[in-house]
C-alpha positions in Angstrom: 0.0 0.0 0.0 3.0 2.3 -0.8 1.1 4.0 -3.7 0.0 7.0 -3.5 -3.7 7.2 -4.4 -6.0 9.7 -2.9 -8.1 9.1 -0.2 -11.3 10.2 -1.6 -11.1 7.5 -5.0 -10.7 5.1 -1.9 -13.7 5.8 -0.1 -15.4 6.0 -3.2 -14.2 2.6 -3.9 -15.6 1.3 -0.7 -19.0 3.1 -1.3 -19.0 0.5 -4.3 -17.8 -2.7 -2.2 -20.3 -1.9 0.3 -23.3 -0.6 -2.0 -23.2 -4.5 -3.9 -22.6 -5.5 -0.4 -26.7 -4.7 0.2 -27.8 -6.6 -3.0 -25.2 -9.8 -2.6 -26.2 -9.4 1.5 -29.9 -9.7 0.8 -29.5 -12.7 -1.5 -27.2 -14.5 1.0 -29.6 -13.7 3.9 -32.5 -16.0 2.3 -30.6 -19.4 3.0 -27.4 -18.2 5.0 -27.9 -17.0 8.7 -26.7 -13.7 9.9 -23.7 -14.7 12.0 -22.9 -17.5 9.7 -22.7 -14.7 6.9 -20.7 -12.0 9.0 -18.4 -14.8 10.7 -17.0 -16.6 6.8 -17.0 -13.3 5.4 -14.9 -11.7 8.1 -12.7 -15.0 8.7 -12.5 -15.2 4.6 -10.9 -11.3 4.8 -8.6 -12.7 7.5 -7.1 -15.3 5.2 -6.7 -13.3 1.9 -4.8 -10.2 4.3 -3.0 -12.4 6.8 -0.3 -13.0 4.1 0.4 -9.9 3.5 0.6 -8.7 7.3 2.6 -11.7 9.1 5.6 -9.5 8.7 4.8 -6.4 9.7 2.3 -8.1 12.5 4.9 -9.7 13.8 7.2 -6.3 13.8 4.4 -4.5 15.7 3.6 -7.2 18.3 4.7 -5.1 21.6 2.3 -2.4 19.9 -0.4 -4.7 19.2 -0.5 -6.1 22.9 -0.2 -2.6 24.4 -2.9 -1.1 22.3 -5.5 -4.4 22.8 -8.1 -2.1 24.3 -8.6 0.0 21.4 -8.7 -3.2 19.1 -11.2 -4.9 21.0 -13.4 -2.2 20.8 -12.9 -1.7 17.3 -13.2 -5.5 16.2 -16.5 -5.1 18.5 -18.2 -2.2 17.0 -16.6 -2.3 13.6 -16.3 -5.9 12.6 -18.6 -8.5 14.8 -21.7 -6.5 16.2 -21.8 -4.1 13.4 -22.0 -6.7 10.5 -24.5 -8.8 12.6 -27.0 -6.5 13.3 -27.2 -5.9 9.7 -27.2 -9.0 8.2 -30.1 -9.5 10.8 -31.9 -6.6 9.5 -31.9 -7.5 6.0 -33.9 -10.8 7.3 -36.9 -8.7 8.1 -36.6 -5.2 5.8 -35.8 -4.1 2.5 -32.6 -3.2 1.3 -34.1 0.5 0.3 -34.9 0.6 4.2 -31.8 -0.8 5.1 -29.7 1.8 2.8 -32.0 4.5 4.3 -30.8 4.0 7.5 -27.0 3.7 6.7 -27.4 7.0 5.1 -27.8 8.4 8.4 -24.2 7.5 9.1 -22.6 10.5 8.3 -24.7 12.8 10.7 -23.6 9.8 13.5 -20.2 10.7 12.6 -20.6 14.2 13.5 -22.5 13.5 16.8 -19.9 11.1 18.0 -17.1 13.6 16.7 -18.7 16.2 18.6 -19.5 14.3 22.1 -16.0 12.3 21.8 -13.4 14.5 20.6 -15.4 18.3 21.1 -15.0 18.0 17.1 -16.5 21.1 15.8 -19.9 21.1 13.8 -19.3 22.9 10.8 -22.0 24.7 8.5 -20.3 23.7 5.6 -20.5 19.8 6.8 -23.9 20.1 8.0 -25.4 21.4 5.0 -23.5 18.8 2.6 -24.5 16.2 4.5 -28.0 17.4 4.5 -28.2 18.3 0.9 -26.8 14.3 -0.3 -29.2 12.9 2.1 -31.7 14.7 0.4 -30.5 13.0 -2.9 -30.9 9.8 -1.2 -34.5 10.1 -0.5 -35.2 11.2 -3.6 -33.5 7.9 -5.0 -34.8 6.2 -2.5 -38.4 7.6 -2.7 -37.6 7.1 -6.4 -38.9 10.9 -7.1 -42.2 10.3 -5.5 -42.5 11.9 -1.9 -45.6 9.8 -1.4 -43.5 7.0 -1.9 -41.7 7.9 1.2 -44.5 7.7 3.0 -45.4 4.6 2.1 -42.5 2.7 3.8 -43.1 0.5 6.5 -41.0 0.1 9.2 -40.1 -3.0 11.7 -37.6 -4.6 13.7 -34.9 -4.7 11.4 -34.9 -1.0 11.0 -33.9 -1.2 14.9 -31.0 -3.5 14.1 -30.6 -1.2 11.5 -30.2 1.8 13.6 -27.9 -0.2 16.0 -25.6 -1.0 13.0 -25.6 2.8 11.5 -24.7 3.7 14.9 -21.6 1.5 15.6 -19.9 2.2 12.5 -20.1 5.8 13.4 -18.3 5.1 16.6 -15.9 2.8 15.0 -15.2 5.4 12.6 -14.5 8.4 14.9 -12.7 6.1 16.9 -9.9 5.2 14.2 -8.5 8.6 14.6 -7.1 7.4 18.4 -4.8 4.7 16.5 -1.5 5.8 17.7 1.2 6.5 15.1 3.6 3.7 16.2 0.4 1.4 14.7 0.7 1.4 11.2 -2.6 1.0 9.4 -2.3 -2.5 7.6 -1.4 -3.9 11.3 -4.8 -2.1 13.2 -6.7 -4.1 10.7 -5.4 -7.6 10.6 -5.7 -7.0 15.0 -9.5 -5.5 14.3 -10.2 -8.1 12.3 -8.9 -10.9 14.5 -10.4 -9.8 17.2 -13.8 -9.7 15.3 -13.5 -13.5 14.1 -12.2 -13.9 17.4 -15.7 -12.5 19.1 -18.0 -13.8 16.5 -16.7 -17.6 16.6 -18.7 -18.4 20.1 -21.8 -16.4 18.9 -21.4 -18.3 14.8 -21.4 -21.8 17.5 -25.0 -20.7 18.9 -26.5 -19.9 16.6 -25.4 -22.9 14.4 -26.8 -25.0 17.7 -30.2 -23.2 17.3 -31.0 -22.8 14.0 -27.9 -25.4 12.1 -25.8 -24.7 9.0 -26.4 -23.6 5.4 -26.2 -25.5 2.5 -22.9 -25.2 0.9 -23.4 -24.1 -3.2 -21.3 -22.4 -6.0 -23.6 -20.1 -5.6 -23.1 -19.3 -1.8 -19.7 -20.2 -2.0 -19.1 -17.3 -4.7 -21.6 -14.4 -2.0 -19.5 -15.2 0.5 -16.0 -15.0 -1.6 -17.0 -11.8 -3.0 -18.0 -10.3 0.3 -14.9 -11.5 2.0 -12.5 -10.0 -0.7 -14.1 -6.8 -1.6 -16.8 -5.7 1.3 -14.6 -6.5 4.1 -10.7 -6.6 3.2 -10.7 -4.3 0.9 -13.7 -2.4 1.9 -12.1 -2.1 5.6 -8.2 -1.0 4.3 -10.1 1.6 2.3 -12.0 2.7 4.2 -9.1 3.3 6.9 -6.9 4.7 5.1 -9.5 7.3 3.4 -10.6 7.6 7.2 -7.4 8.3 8.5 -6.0 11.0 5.8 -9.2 13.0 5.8 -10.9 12.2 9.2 -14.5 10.5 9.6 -16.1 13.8 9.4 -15.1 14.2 6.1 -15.2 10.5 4.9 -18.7 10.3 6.4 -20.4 11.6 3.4 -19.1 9.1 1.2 -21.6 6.9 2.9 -24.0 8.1 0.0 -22.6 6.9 -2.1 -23.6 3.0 -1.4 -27.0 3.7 -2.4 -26.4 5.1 -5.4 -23.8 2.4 -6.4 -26.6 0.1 -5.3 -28.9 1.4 -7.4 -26.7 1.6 -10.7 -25.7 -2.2 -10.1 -29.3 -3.1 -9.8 -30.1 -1.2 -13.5 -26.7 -2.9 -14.7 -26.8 -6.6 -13.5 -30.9 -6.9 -13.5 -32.0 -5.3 -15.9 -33.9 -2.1 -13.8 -34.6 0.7 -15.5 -32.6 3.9 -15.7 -35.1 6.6 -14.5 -34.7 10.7 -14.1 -34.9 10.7 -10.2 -31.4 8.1 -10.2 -29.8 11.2 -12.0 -31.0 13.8 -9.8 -30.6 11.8 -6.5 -27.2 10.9 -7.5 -26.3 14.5 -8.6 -27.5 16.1 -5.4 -25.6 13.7 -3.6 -22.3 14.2 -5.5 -22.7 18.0 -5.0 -23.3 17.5 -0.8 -20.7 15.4 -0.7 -18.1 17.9 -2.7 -19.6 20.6 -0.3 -19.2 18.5 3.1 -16.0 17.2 2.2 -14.4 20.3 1.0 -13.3 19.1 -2.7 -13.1 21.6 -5.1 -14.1 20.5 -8.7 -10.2 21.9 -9.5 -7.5 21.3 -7.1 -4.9 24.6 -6.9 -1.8 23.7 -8.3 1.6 23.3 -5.4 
């Protein structure tokens, strides 16, 4: 990870990952239980980054054992509980709910910036975030306010609101990893310490409601969510996190709805409609505003 590539086509990159992560989540969720999905796709990102990190894992060690604290929390919130409490959302709402909610990440961030670190509120940031979340409810009210009023909400928007609320916390709480940490080595500790909490939890729940069947099809969910959603999606993320701060990054969130949206119209055939324009204009344009990108950067 010695290239230099700018935070914001990261995050962008992991509003992608995680958009498709809704559509190949809610597929998975019909046969595969929750924990079963969070646990192989977390323990699958362990084994595709653990190659690359023995070395510098091993270098770090005396940091990783003095900063345990701060990974358990993050391999808590971040990794275990916050993938859960998705995965058993989407079981009983709607992806268009479920994206909803996530889109109210970015005003978490905020609050938790604020209460945790006396981060200040700016106007600029308020009003970006405002104006993309409007562009989500126009994509996901598909240009119909009435539409909107229509949705029905139930349990799993309350796992949904846990989940939107612990990766705001496990965002703003990246910014306390202490330089002598590098980034690669956080993650692979995050995310054993996520497998690590999720293993007795996956054993439960395969006592109470057993197993999945194993198909190419499953097999290929679960590959795809392991590679892209959570090891790439989480060293993204990180890395856009830690360059620009969560306030900043936090808008970006947006952007998995409208990636969501654009892969439906692409790999099933939906149709391409004015509102996915406008929604996904009015978000670009709150998320240039919040983040404070300018269409043309100032040459050095």
């Amino acid at each position: 990870m010695r290239l230099k590539i700018s935070p914001y086509i990261l995050l962008t990159a992991t509003a992608l990952f995680w958009g498709s992560n809704f559509v190949v989540g809610r597929a998975l969720s019909i046969d595969v239980p929750p924990v079963a999905i969070t646990f192989w796709r977390s323990f699958g990102a362990l084994l595709v980054l653990l190659p690359f990190t023995m070395g510098p894992l091993w270098r770090h060690r005396r940091q990783v054992v003095a900063n345990w604290p701060l990974l358990l929390i993050l391999g808590l919130t971040g990794v275990s509980a916050f993938h859960s409490s998705v995965y058993i959302a989407l079981k009983s709402t709607t992806a268009i709910n479920a994206a909803l909610f996530m889109a109210l990440t970015p005003l978490a961030i905020l609050l938790f910036a604020y209460i945790l670190d006396r981060e200040a509120l700016r106007k600029r940031q308020i009003a970006g975030i405002c104006l993309s979340f409007i562009g989500v409810l126009v994509l996901v009210g598909r240009g119909d306010l009435s539409v909107l009023g229509q949705l029905q909400f139930n349990r799993g928007d309350l796992w949904m609101t846990v989940a939107f609320s612990l990766w705001a916390f496990y965002s703003v709480l990246l910014k306390r990893r202490p330089a002598e940490l590098p980034p690669l080595v956080l993650l692979i500790g995050v995310m054993c310490v996520g497998v690590g909490l999720l293993l007795p939890a996956y054993i439960w729940e395969y006592s109470q409601v057993g197993g999945f069947t194993v198909s190419l099809q499953s097999l290929a969910g679960l590959g795809f969510l392991a590679v892209f959603a959570s090891a790439l999606g989480y060293l993204f993320w990180n890395r856009g996190v830690g360059e620009v701060g969560a306030a900043r990054a936090g808008p970006f969130m947006h952007l998995v709805p409208v990636f969501a949206t654009f892969l439906a119209i692409v790999f099933l055939g939906e149709d391409l409609f004015v509102y996915h324009v406008a929604g996904a204009g009015l978000i670009a344009l709150g998320i240039l505003a919040a983040s404070g990108l300018r269409l043309r950067e100032r040459k050095a």
